[in-house]
N, C-alpha and C positions, 0 to 999 in steps of 0.2 A: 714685665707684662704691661699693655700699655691700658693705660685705663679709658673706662670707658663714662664719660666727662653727664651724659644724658642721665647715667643711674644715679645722680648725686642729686642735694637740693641746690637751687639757687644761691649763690652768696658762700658755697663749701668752699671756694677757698680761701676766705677772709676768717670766716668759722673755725677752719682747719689750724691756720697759721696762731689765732688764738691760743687752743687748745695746745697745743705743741709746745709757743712759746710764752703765752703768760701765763697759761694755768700751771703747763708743765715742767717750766723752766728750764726748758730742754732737755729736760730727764725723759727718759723710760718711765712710764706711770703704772707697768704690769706690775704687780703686787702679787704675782700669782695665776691668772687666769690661762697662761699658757704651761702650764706644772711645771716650771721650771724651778721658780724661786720659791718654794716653801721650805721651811723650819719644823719640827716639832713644835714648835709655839707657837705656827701660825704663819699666814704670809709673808713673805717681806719683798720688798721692794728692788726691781732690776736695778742695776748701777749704771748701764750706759749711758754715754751722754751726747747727744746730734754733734757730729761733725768732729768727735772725737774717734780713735784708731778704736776698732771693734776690742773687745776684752776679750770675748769668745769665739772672736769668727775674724776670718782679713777682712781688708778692707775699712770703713770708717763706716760710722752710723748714720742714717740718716733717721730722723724721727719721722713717724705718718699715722696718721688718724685713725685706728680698728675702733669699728661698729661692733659692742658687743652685746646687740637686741638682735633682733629679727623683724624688725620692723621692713615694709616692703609698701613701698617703697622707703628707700634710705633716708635717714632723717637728719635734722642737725640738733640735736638734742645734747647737752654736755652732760649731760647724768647717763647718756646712751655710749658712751665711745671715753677712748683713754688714748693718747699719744705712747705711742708705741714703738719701741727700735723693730728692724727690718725681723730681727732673730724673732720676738712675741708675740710680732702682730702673723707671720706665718704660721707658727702653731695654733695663737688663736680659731685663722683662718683655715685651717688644714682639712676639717672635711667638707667645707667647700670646693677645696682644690680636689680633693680627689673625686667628688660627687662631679665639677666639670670637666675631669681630665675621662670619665667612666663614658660623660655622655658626647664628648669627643669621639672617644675611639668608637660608642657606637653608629655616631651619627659616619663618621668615616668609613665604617663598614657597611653600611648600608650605602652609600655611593657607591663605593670597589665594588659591590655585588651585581648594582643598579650599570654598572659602566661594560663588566664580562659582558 
């Protein structure tokens, strides 16, 4: 999906590259927030690592930046977001995605209707 470069702050992708590769050290930083990786004891920590062969998925990892406020407009806050493989930052992200795939098909339907 191609992103949309205006919803960002100025300077996301110096921010981003940060976050990924100094703070993150090219790790997955989900601890959890996408339910994948919990314990009985508590969180733990995804394993993937950017640009290594996926563990759970084909293909190879890429790390990317998930917002996990709600802040609006988007922010660059590093207590706001966690560098995240492709698998975490989608679940994070997931009812976003279905909330604009809902208003997709209806805004879609209302053109077909508008076009009879």
């Amino acid at each position: 999906m191609p992103v949309d470069n205006k919803k960002y702050p100025i300077g996301w992708s110096e921010f981003s590259r940060k976050i990924r590769f100094d703070r993150a050290e090219g790790r997955c930083e989900c601890g959890g927030e996408c339910g994948l990786h919990k314990t009985t004891f508590g969180p733990r920590r995804c394993i993937e690592k950017h640009g290594a062969k996926a563990m759970f998925a084909a293909g190879r990892i890429v790390l990317t930046t998930a917002h996990l406020c709600e802040c609006d407009p988007l922010c660059a806050e590093p207590e706001h977001v966690k560098a995240m493989c492709q698998r975490c930052h989608l679940r994070v992200d997931n009812g976003m995605h279905v909330a604009n795939a809902r208003a997709t098909r209806e805004r879609k339907s209302g053109q077909m209707r508008l076009e009879l």
